[in-house]
C-alpha positions in Angstrom: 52.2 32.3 -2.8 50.1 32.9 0.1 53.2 34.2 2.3 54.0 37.3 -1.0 50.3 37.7 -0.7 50.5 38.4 3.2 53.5 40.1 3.0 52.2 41.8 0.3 48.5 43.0 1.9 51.4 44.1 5.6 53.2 46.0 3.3 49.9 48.0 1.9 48.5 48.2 5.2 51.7 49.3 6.5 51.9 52.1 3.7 48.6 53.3 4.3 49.1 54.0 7.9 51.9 55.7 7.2 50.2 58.2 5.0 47.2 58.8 7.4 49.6 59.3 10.4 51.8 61.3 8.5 49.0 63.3 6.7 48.1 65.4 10.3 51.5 67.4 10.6 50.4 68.8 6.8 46.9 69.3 7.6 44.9 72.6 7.0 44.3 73.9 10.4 41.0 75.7 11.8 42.2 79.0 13.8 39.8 81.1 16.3 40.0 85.2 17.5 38.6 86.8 19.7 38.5 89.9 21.0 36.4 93.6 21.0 35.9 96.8 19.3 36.6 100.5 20.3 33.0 100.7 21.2 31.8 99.9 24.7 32.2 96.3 26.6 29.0 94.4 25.0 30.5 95.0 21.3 32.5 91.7 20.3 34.3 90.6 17.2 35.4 86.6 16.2 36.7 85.5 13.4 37.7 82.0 12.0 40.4 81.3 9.8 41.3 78.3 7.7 44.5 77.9 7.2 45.4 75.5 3.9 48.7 73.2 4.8 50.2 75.6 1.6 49.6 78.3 4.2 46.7 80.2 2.2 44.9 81.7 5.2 40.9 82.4 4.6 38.2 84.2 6.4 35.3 81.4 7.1 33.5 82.9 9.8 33.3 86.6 11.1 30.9 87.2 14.0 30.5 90.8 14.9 28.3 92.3 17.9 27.9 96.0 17.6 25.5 99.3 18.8 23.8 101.3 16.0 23.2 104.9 17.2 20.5 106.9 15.1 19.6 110.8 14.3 17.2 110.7 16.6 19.1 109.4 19.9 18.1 105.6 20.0 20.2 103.1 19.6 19.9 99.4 18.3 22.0 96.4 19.7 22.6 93.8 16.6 24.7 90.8 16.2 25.6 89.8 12.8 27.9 86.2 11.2 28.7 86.3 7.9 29.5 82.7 6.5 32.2 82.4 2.8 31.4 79.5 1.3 34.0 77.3 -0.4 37.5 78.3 0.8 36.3 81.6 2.4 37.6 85.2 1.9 41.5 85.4 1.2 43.9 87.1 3.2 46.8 88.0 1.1 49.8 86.7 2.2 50.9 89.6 4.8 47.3 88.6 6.3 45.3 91.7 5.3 41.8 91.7 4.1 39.0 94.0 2.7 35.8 93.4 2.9 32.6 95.2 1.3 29.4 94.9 1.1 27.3 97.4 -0.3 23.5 96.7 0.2 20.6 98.4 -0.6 19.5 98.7 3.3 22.7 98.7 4.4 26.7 99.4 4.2 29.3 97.2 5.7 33.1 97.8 5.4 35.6 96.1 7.3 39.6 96.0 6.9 42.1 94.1 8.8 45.3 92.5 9.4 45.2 88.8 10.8 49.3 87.9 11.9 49.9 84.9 14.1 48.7 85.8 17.3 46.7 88.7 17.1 44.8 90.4 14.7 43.4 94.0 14.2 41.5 96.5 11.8 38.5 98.6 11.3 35.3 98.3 10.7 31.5 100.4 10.0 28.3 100.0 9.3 25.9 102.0 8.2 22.5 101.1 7.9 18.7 102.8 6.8 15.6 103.3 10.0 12.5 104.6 10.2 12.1 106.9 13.6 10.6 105.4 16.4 7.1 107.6 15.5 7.9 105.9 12.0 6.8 109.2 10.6 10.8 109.9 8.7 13.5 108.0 8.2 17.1 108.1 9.6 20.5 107.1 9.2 21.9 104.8 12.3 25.7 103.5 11.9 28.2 102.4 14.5 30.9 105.2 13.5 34.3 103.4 12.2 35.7 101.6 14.8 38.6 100.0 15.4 38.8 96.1 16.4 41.5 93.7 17.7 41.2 90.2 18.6 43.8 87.3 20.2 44.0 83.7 19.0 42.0 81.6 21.0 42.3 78.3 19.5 43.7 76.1 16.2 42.5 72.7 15.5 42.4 70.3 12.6 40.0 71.6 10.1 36.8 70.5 10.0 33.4 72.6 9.1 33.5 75.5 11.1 30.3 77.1 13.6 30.4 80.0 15.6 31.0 79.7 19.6 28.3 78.6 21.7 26.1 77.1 19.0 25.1 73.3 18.8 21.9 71.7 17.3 18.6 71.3 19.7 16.1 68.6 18.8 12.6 70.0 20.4 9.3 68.2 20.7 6.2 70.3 21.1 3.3 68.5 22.6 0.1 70.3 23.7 1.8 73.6 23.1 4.6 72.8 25.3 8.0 72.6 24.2 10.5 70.1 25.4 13.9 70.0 24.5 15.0 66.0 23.9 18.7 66.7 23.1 21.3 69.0 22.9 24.3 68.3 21.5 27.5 70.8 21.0 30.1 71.0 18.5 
């Protein structure tokens, strides 16, 4: 009786490892881009994909650097990540996307195809200022632009951050702030 019982617990065990080990090769994956726009050197695109083990590709993460330029000659540096919940947006399954967002203050569009190794597209945004007297208002946009990236990286999935980010735990003590640890993704 206790030999079935042993034999019995070996054989679950045994089963169990199986399935984790196994479960890996079938496992959604977590895929990075990188890469820059038609605008000049400091304007940068990423984007991060999840890809399902049914091979359903979604948008997670987009992080987009870009130059506004205004009526009246200035120009505004902004960085912007946009986070899907759930699953994401979906790519359909040739890997293109649209993406809208119409906003009171603002107008995004971006379009793009994400393939295998690299991925391209357009993208423009269009935004509401006042001038710098703040005596009128203006329109400032980045012009439609074009955008291609390269696959950096693909890892098991896991919740997704952008590059260089981490969590910092400060203490503040007579109006000095100290950082106790850092710790990166």
């Amino acid at each position: 009786m206790r030999t079935l019982r042993h034999a019995g617990t070996s054989i679950a065990l045994a089963l169990v490892l199986s399935i984790m080990l196994a479960t890996p090769a079938f496992a959604a994956r977590n895929i990075s881009y990188r890469g820059e726009t038609s605008a000049p050197s400091w304007n940068r695109i990423g984007l991060g994909i999840l890809k399902k083990d049914d091979g359903r590709r979604f948008i997670q993460v987009l992080t987009l650097r870009y130059t506004f330029a205004c009526e009246d000659a200035t120009t505004e540096r902004w960085e912007t990540f946009v986070f899907w919940g759930g699953r994401g947006l979906r790519l359909d399954e040739n890997g293109a996307f649209t993406f809208v967002m119409d906003q009171p203050d603002a107008y995004f569009a971006m379009t793009g195809d994400v393939g295998f190794r690299l991925a391209s597209g357009t993208v423009e945004i269009i935004t509401a200022r006042l001038t710098d007297d703040q005596s009128d208002s203006q329109l400032c946009t980045t012009g439609e632009l074009t955008w291609s990236a390269e696959r950096t990286d693909a890892r098991p999935a896991r919740a997704m951050m952008p590059e260089n980010t981490g969590f910092m735990k400060v203490r503040v003590t007579q109006g000095v702030a100290e950082v106790v640890q850092l710790t990166r993704p």
